[in-house]
N, C-alpha and C positions, 0 to 999 in steps of 0.2 A: 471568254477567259474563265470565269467563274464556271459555268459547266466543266468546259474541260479540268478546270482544276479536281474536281471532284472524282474523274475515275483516272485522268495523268499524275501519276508519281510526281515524273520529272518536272512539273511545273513546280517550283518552289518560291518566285516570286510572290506570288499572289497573296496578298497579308490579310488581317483581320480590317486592319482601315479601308483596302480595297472593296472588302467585302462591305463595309458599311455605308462607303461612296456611292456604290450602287443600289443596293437598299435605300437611300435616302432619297437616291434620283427617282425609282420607282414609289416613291410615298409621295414626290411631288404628283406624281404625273397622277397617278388615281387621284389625289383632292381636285387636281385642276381635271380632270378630263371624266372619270369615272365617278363623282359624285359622291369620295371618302368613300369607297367599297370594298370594305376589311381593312377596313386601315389601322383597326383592335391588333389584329393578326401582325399586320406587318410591323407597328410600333412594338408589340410582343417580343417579337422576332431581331428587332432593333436593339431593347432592352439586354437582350440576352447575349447579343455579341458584344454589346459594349460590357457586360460584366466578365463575358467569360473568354472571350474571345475565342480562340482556337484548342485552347489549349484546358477550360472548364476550370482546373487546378492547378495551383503551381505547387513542383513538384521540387524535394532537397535532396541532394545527397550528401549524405553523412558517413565517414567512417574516422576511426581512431588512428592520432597524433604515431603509435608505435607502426600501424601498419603500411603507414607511410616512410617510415625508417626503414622496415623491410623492404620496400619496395625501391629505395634508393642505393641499396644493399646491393639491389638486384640488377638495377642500372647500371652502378658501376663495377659489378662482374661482368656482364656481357659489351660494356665500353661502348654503349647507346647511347649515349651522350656527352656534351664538351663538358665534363665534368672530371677537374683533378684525380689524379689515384689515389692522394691523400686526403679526399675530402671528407671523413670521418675525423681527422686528427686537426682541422682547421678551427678557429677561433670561431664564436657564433657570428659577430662581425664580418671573419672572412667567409664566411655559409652566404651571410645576405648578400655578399657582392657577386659571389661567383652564380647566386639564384637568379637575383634578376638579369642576368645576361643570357643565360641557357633558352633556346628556343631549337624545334625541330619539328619530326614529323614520327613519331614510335609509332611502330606498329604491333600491336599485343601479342599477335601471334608469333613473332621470333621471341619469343621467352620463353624458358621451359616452364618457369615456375607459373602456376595457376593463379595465385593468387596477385602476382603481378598481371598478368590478363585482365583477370578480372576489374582491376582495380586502375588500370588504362583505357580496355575498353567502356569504364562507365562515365568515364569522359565524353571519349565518342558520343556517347549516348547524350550526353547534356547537349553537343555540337547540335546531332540529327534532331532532337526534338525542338533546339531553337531553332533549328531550318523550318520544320514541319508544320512546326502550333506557335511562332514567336518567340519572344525572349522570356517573357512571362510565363512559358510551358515549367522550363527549369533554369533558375538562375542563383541559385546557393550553392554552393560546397560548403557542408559546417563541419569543426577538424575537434571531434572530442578530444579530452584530457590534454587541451593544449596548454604547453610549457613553456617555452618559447619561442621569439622570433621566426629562428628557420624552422620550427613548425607551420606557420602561417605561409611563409616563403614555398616552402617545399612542393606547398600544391598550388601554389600560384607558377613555382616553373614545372611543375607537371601537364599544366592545365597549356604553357606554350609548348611543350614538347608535345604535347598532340596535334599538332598543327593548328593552334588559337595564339596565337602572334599579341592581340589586345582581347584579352577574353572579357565578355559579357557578362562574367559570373561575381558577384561576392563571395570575397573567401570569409567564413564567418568564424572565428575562433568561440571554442567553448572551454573557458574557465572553471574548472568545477574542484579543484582541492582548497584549503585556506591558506596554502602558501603559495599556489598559483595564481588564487585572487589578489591575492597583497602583491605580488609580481608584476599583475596586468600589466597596470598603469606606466611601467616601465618597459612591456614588453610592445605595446603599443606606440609609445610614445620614438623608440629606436626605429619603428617602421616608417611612421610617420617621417623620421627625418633622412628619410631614402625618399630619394629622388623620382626612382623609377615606380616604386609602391606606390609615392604620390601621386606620380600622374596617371597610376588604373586607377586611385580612390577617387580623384577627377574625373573620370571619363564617366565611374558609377556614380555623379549626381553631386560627389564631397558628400558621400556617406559610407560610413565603416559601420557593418553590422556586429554586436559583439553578445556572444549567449556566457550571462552570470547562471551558471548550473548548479543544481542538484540531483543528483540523480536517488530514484529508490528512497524519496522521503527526506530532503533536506541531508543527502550525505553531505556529510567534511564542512559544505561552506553554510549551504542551505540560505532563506529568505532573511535578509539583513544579520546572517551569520548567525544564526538562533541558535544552530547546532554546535558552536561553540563550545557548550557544554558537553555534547558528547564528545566532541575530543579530550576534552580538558579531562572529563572522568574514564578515559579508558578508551572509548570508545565500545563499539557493541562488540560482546563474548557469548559467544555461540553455546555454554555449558549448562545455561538452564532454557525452560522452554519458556520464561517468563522474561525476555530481554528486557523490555522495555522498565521491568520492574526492578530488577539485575542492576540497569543502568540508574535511572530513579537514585536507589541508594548509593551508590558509588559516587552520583554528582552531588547530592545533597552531603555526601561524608566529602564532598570538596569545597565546599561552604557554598555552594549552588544553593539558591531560593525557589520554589516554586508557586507558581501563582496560578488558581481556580478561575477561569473567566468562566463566570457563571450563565450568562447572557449569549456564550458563544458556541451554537451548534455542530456538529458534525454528523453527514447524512450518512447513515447506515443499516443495513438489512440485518434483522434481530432472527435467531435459528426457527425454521418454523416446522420443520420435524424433529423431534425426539431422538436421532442418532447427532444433527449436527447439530445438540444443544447438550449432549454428552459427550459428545469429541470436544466441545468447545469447554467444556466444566471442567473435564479430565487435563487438559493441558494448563487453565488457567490453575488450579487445587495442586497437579504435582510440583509444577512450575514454584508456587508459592511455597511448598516447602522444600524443593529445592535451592530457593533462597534463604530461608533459611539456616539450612546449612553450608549457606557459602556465607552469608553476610552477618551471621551471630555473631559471630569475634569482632568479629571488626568492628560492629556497633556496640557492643559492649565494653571494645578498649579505646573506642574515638574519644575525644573531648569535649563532644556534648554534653548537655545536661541531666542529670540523674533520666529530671522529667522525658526529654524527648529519646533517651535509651531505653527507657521503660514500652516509652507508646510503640519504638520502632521493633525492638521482639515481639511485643503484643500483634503489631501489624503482621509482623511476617508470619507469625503463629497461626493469623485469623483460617488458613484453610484447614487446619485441626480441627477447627469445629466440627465439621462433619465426621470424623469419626466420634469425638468425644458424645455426639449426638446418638450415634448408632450404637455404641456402647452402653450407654445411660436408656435407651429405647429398649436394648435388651436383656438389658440387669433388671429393667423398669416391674415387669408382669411375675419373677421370680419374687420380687424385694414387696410386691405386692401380695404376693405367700406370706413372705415372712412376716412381713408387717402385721397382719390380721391372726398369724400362726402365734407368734411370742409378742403378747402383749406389753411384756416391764421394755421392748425396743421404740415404741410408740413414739417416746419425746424424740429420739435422735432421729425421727423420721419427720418429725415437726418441724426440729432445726433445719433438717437437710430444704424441707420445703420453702427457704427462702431463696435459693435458686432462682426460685420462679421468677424472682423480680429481674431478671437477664429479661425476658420477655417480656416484661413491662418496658425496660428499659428501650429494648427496641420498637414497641410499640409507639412509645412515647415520640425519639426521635424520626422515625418513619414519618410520624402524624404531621411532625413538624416541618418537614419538608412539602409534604403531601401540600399541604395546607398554604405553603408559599407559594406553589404551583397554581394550585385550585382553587384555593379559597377554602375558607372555613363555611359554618353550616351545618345544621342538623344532618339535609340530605348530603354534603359532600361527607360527613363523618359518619353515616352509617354505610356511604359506598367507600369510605378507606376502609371499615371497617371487614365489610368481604372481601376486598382486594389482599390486605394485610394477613388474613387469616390461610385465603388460598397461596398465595407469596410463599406464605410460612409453610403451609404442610407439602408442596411439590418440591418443598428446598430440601426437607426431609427425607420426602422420596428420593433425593439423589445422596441422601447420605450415604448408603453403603456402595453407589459408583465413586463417587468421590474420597471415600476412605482409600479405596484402592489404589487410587492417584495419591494423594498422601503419604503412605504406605511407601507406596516405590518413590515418593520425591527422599522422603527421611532416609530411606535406606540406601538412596545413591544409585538405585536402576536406570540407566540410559534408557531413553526412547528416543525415536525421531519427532520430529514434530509432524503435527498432523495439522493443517490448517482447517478453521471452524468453513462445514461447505456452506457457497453461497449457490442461490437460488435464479436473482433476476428475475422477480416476480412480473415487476414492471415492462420488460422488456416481454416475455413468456408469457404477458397475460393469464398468469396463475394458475398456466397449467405445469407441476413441478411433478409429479407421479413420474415421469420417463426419466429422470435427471440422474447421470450418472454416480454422483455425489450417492443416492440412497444404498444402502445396505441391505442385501435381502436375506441374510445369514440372521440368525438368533443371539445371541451372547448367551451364555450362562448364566453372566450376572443378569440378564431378565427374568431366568427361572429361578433365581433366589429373589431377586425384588417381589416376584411374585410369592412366593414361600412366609416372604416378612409380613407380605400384604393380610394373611390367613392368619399369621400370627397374631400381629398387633390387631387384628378383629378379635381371635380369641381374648385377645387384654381385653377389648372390649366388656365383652360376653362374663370374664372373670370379676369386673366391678358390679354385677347381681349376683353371683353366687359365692364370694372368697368368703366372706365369714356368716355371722348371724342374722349381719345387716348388712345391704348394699354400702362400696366404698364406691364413689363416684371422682377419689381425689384426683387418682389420674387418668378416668375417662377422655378428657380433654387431649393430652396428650395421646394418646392411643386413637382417638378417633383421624388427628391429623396425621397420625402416621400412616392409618390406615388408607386414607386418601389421599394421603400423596407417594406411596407405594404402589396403590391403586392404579391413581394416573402414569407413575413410568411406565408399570407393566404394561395396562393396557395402548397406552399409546404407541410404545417400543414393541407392540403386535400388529396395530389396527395400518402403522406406518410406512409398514411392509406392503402393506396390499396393493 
């Protein structure tokens, strides 16, 4: 039987237990007769049917609560079933009665429409692969965006009109809005006191499988209803390329709290060429001043505090910096003329020089992080100290790609969104050179970052010879623009290759 079973179709009896009856009987007889010879092999062999039986995986089918409304649409236009003409206009109560009653035998192909086919035939298919591989092959039907009762019904009498009388299968309801979560409880509990539901939840064990959903990130219900909040504030608007930040102030201007879990990771792949770390700057910089100018009013006429109206324009502001950077970097090497040119301007350039303390300031708190991380320490503070200084001049370097995001956020320019590319380093073992994701086109804006780079070396060059004596004030500055101009250029070349 077992031979034959393997190249005869039609044997269908022959199950997984069968198979391991015999296998067992041949494990006795080699210990008693053959001296345990491969008995590794055959206990192997044992193992592997009792996990997987015939069937390796088990398999779901899943489709949506509407598309089985269509399909019943389609039922009772061709009059395939004992099913009322007014069974659209019936109470949900009178849905459940007349569902569990309905049994037959459809056959997919008298339907014109395809998608009723389809969606008949993949019945069938649950039937033949429990013939085939077990029950265990496929035994779910899960029914997204389920609403009610005769959604769960519908394909339980779909599942007898295929010719399954007491079907094998769980029908698995998936709840996934916040008002069809709050619903459940009710929409379950009606089933349950049907008679005939009861006795298929019987037959499957007295277990009802039920999927609490979110789909795409905690939509509507999300984990213990976290996502509360985005309904409560709007829910997501598609109008900046910055949602999450969009939404952020929207929930917080609805008296929403947010809390920093410091301690709590999330794994993520950081850009590791130079286009997807400019795709990724460009969307997060316009995005932000897209906010902007959607959320300035509003936070400036809400009810909160002077204090937290102040912090939240300053927030939304923060991607200004980078022009205000590229600006001040190219006024910088003229104003270093003037400066050395008209002597009686000298003090007002003194004053201007406390500025500088911005850069303190962020040294200062960088450090402080750094150092909750790391530890404090000579050597950990002279390695923040190159880290901090290269941080700082590559961020530079994106100043004039990031103006341009800016630029078009303030002014109101639509873009698409462009998602930051991912790599899969892990998975590619690091080889990312063929990956569709790269760009092999040049930008213009390279050939200016490269233009700045020449420049701000001449600022260089300009602190030995601007006046009688070298000015070295703004060396500093100039040398980090220099290199971190540097590094876009050359990278946004090298990363083509």
């Amino acid at each position: 039987m077992c031979y034959r079973a393997i190249f005869d179709t039609e044997i269908l009896d022959f199950t997984a237990t069968d198979l391991l009856d015999q296998l067992n009987g041949i494990r006795n007889t080699v210990i008693e007769r053959h001296n345990s010879l491969f008995l590794d092999q055959i206990d192997s062999f044992i193992h592997k049917i009792e996990l997987f039986g015939f069937h390796f995986a088990t398999l779901d089918i899943r489709q949506d609560s509407s598309a089985h409304d269509a399909v019943f649409d389609e039922i009772l236009a061709f009059a395939k079933a004992e099913l009322p003409s007014n069974y659209n206009d019936l109470s949900e109560e009178e849905k459940i009665n007349v569902l569990v009653q309905v049994e037959g035998s459809l056959d997919p192909n008298e339907f014109k429409d395809e998608y009723t086919q389809r969606t008949l035939s993949s019945i069938y298919a649950i039937k033949h692969i429990q013939e085939r591989n077990g029950e265990k092959g496929c035994n779910r039907y899960i029914i997204s965006n389920t609403q009610m009762a005769s959604h769960i019904m519908e394909v339980y009498a779909m599942l007898r009109l295929c010719n399954m009388k007491e079907p094998n299968i769980d029908v698995v309801p998936l709840f996934e809005t916040v008002p069809d979560l709050v619903n459940a409880p009710h929409v379950m509990k009606s089933l349950y006191e049907n008679e005939k539901y009861r006795s298929h939840v019987k037959r499957r064990g007295d277990t009802q499988h039920i999927m609490l959903g979110f789909s795409d990130g905690t939509k509507d219900g999300g984990y213990l209803m976290a996502n509360w909040a985005i309904y409560d504030a709007g829910n997501w608007e598609g109008d900046t390329l910055t949602e999450d930040l969009d939404l952020s102030y929207r929930a917080q201007l609805k008296n929403w709290k947010f809390k920093y879990l410091e301690h709590v990771t999330t794994p993520a792949e950081l850009p590791i060429v130079i286009s997807a770390a400019r795709s990724q700057q460009f969307r997060w910089n316009k995005g932000g001043a897209e906010n902007f100018r959607k959320m300035f009013k509003r936070v400036v006429s809400s009810e909160m505090s002077f204090k937290s109206k102040m912090h939240g324009v300053l927030h939304l502001l923060n991607s200004t910096m980078f022009l205000n950077v590229l600006i001040v970097g190219i006024l910088s090497i003229p104003m270093l003329y003037i400066k050395n040119e008209y002597g009686h301007l000298r003090e007002y350039f003194i004053v201007m020089s406390f500025f500088v303390i911005s850069t303190i300031i962020f040294f200062i708190c960088y450090w402080y992080m750094y150092k909750k991380t790391y530890g404090s320490g000579v050597k950990n503070f002279i390695s923040y100290i190159g880290m901090f200084f290269t941080f700082f001049s590559i961020a530079m370097g994106f100043s004039f790609h990031n103006s341009i995001a800016v630029l078009e956020g303030h002014a109101g320019k639509r873009s698409e969104f462009v998602r930051t590319p991912k790599f899969n380093l892990k998975a590619m073992g690091g080889n990312w050179k063929k990956n569709k994701y790269l760009r092999k086109k040049i930008s213009p804006h390279v050939i200016i970052e490269g233009i700045l780079m020449l420049y701000f070396a001449f600022g260089m060059y300009s602190a030995f010879v601007v006046g009688t004596e070298p000015d070295f004030g703004l060396f500093p500055f100039h040398l980090m623009l220099t290199v971190g101009f540097g590094f876009v250029f050359f990278r946004s070349l090298t990363d083509k290759q």
